[in-house]
N, C-alpha and C positions, 0 to 999 in steps of 0.2 A: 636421394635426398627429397624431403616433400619440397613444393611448388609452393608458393604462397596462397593459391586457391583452397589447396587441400590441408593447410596447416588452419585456414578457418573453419571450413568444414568439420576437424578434428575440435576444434574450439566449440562451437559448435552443439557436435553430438554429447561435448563432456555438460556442456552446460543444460543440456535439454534432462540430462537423470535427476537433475537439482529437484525440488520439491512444485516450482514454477520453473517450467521447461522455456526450453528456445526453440518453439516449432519451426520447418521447413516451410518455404513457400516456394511457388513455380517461378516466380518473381526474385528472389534469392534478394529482397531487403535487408534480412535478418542477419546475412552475410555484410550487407553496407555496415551497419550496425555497427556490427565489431570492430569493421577494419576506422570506423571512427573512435573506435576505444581500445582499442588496442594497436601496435605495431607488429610484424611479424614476428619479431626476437619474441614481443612480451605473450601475443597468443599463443606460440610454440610454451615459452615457460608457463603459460595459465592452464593450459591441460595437463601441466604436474599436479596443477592444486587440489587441493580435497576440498571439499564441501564441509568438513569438517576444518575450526583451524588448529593448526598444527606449527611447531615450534621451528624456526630458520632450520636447525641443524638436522629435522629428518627432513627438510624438501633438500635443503642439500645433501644428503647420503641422497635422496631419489634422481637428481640433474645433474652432481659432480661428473657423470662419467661423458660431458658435456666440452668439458674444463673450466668452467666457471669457476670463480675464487665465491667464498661463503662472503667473503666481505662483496663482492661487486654483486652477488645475487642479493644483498640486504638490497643495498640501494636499488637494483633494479625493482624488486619488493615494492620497495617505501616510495619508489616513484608512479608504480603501480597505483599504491595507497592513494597517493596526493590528488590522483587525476581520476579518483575514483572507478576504478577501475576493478579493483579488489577489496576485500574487505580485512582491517587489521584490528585485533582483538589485545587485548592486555589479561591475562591470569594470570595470581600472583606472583605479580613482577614481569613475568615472560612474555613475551610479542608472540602474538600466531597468528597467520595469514589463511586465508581460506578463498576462494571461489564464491562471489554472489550471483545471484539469481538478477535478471536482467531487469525487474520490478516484482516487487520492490526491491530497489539494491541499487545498480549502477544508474539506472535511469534517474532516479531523483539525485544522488551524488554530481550530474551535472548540472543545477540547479545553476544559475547566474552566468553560467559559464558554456550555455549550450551555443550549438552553433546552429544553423539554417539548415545545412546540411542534415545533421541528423534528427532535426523538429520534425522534418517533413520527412525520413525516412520511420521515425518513431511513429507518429499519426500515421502513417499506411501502414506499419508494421500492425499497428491494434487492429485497425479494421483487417487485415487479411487475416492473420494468425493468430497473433499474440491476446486478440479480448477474449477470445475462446478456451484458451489457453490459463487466463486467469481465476475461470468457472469450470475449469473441466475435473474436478474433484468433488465438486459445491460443497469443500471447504473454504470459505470465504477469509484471505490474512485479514481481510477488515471488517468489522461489522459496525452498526446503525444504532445509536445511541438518542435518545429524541432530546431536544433543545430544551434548555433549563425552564421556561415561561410553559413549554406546554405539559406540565404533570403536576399535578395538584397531589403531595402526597397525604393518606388518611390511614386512618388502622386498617382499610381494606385495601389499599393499595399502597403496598409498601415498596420503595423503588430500590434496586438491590446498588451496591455502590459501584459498581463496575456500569450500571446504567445511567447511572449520576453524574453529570460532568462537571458540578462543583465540587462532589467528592472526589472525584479523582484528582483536579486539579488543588484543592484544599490540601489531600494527604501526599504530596508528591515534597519530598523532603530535600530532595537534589537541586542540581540547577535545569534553570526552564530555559527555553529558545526557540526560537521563531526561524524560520525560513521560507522566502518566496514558494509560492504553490508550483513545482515543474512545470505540471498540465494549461495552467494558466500560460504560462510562460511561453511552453511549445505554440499556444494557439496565436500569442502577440505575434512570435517570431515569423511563424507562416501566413498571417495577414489578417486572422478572423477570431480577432480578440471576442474575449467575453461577453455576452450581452447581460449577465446574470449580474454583477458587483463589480467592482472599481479593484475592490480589494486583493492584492497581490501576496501580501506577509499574512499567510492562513495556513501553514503548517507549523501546531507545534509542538514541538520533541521536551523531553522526560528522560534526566536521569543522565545513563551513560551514553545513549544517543544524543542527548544535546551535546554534550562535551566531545561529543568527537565531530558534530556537526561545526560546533565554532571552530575546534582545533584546524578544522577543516579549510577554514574561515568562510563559508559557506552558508552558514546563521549567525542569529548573533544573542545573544545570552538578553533576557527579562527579566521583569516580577512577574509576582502571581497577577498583582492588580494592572498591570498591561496586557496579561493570560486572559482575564478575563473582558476588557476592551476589547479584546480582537474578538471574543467569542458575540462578547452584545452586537456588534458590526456583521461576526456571523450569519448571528439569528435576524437580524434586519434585514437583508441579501436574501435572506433565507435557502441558504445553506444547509448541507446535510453532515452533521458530522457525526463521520468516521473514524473511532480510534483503531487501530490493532487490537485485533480479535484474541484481546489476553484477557486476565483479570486486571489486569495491574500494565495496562499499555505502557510502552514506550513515546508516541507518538498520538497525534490525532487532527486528522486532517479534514479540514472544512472545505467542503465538497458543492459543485454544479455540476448540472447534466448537460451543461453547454462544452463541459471543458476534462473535466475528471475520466480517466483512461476506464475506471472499473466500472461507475455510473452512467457512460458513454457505452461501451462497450453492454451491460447489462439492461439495457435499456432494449436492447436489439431481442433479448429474449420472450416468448408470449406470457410468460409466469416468475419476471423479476425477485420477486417474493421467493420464490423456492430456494434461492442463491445467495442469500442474505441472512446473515446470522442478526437475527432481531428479537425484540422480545413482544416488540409492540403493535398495536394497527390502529389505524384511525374511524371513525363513525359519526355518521352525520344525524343530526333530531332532525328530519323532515319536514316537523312544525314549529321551530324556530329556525330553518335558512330560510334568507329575505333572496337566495337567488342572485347575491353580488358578484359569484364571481372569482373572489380574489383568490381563493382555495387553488382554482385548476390552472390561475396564472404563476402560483407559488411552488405547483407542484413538480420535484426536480424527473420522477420518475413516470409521468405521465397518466399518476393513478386515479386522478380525477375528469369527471366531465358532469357538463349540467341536461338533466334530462328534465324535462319538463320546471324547468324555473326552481326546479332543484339540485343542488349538489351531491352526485354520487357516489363513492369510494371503489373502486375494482381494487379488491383484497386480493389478488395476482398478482397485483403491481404493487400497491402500496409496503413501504417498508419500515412503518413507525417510526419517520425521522421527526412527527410532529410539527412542522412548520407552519401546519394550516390552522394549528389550533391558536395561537395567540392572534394572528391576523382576521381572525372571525370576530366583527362587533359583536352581533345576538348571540355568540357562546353555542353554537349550534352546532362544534365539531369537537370530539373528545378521544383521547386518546385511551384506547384497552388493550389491559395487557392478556397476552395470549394463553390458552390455557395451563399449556407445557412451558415453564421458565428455562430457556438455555443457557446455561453454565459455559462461560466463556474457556478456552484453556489458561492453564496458570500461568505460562509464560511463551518468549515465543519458541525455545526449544521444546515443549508442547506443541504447541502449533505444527510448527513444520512436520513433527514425527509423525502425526493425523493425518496430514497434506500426502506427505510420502507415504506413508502406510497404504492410504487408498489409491495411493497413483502406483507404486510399485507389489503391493500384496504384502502378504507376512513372510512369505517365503522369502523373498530377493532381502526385505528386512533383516531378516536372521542373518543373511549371507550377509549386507553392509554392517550388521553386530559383529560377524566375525573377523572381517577386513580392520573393524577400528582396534577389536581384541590384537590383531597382529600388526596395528599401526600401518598397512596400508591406505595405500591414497581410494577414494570412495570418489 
């Protein structure tokens, strides 16, 4: 019989094939991790799960031979669900459960609800393992959107809508919702709150993620004209927001680099910029900066510094989040767009097939095409 060590372990390596792995440390936090999300019954049932989800009655044809009843593995499931733990899906009419990825996935799911314990095992977990782990594709789940004040659009600079963050927020037909920033939250709870904004409700979700976020009770349901108050609060904070790297996001999360797991963590790289799905960069006129300043205090990713009573940009670092152009009196910072326009993917099952494709090869692809062709667990 496994041991309780080795039933996380097992957890574990199932979670690390996901698209965003669960790297090992010498340190074995990543192992604390779990056993604060999971109990051993429920990690033992979560390395049944696929990455794919899948309908109650084939995980039970996979665990019956267990003795589980299919009605007590629902509820274990749904309790799973509730404490965010796993992820529950609705296709028409039918429930499928699958396995998430530890961020984005479970990590935010404990949003209001985190404890101490695992704040401070989450924060050591990025800086050891896991920020590396979030770039080690440089498929980015999130990319860099510049704030509505700094893009002046013209016939020569057309801003695509997926760049837009009133058009996104404009054409979102569903219900909108808010939830507390995780990262914000990890930092209160371990002692070394934000220095960057006050602002705590900056995450927010679109569509079928919202609804499962309230379902959750975890957010809580908006307008569009509340959507857009948090964003003007935003961009005064000067915030970086981050939608999911789709066309048509889900979510979009207004970001510091005091606090933000991926901003934090990318930040530690020499060429940020490379890591970053963006379209934009910023540029100083030489002869209109008065030398103020405010630019390199604004800046979340550390792309600015003043040389000679001028303001510079290090295009390494800068990621076109645009924060510096509205906060310039003289107008002497402008945002350009880059030669090559990158095409977001179309959804996030796009996304992740990208993510995995370049973490696993085409090869192992083919073989998880063939496992789903035969309804095994992947």
């Amino acid at each position: 019989m496994n041991t309780e060590s080795q039933i996380y372990q097992d957890l574990r390596k199932h979670l690390d094939r996901l698209p965003i792995g669960m790297p090992v440390t010498e340190s074995g936090v990543e192992i604390r991790i779990l056993q604060h999300l999971f109990t051993p019954k429920e990690a033992q049932m979560a390395t049944q799960l696929s990455m794919i989800p899948e309908p109650l009655k084939r995980i039970h044809k996979r665990v019956k031979k267990t003795g589980i009843s299919i009605e007590k593995l629902e509820q274990a499931l749904d309790h799973m669900v509730s404490k965010g733990a796993i992820q529950l899906n609705k296709k028409d009419g039918e429930t499928l459960y699958s396995v998430i990825p530890l961020a984005i996935g479970m990590y935010e799911l404990q949003v209001n609800r985190l404890t101490k314990g695992l704040a401070e095992d989450m924060f050591q977990y990025i800086n050891e393992a896991f920020g590396e782990e979030l770039h080690h594709t440089k498929i980015p789940q999130l990319r860099t959107i510049p704030v509505e004040k700094s893009i002046a659009v013209t016939q020569e600079h057309q801003v695509s809508t997926y760049d837009n963050i009133r058009q996104i927020v404009e054409s979102i037909e569903r219900p909108i919702a808010v939830s507390n920033c995780i990262c914000r939250q990890t930092k209160d709870i371990i002692g070394d709150s934000c220095r960057q904004t006050d602002l705590r409700e900056a995450c927010l979700l679109f569509g079928d993620t919202a609804e499962y976020m309230v379902d959750l009770g975890i957010s809580r349901s908006i307008t569009k004209e509340e959507t857009f108050d948090i964003l003007r609060k935003a961009e005064e904070a000067g915030l970086v927001l981050q939608p999911q790297n789709t066309q048509q996001p889900e979510f979009v999360c207004c970001c510091c680099g005091d606090c933000c797991g991926i901003l934090v963590s990318v930040k530690k790289f020499p060429r940020p910029a490379e890591l970053y799905a963006s379209n934009y960069y910023s540029t100083v006129d030489p002869e209109l900066c008065t030398g103020c300043g405010d630019c390199v205090d604004i800046c979340q990713l550390d792309a600015r510094a003043m040389v000679d009573s001028v303001a510079m940009v290090n295009l390494n670092r800068c990621i076109g989040c645009g924060n510096c152009v509205p906060i310039c009196v003289p107008n002497a910072i402008q945002l350009q767009k880059k030669d090559k326009e990158l095409s977001p993917p179309k959804d996030m099952d796009s996304l992740y097939t990208q993510i995995m494709t370049q973490k696993a090869g085409r090869l192992n692809m083919l073989k998880m095409g063939m496992k789903m062709l035969l309804r095994l667990k992947i």
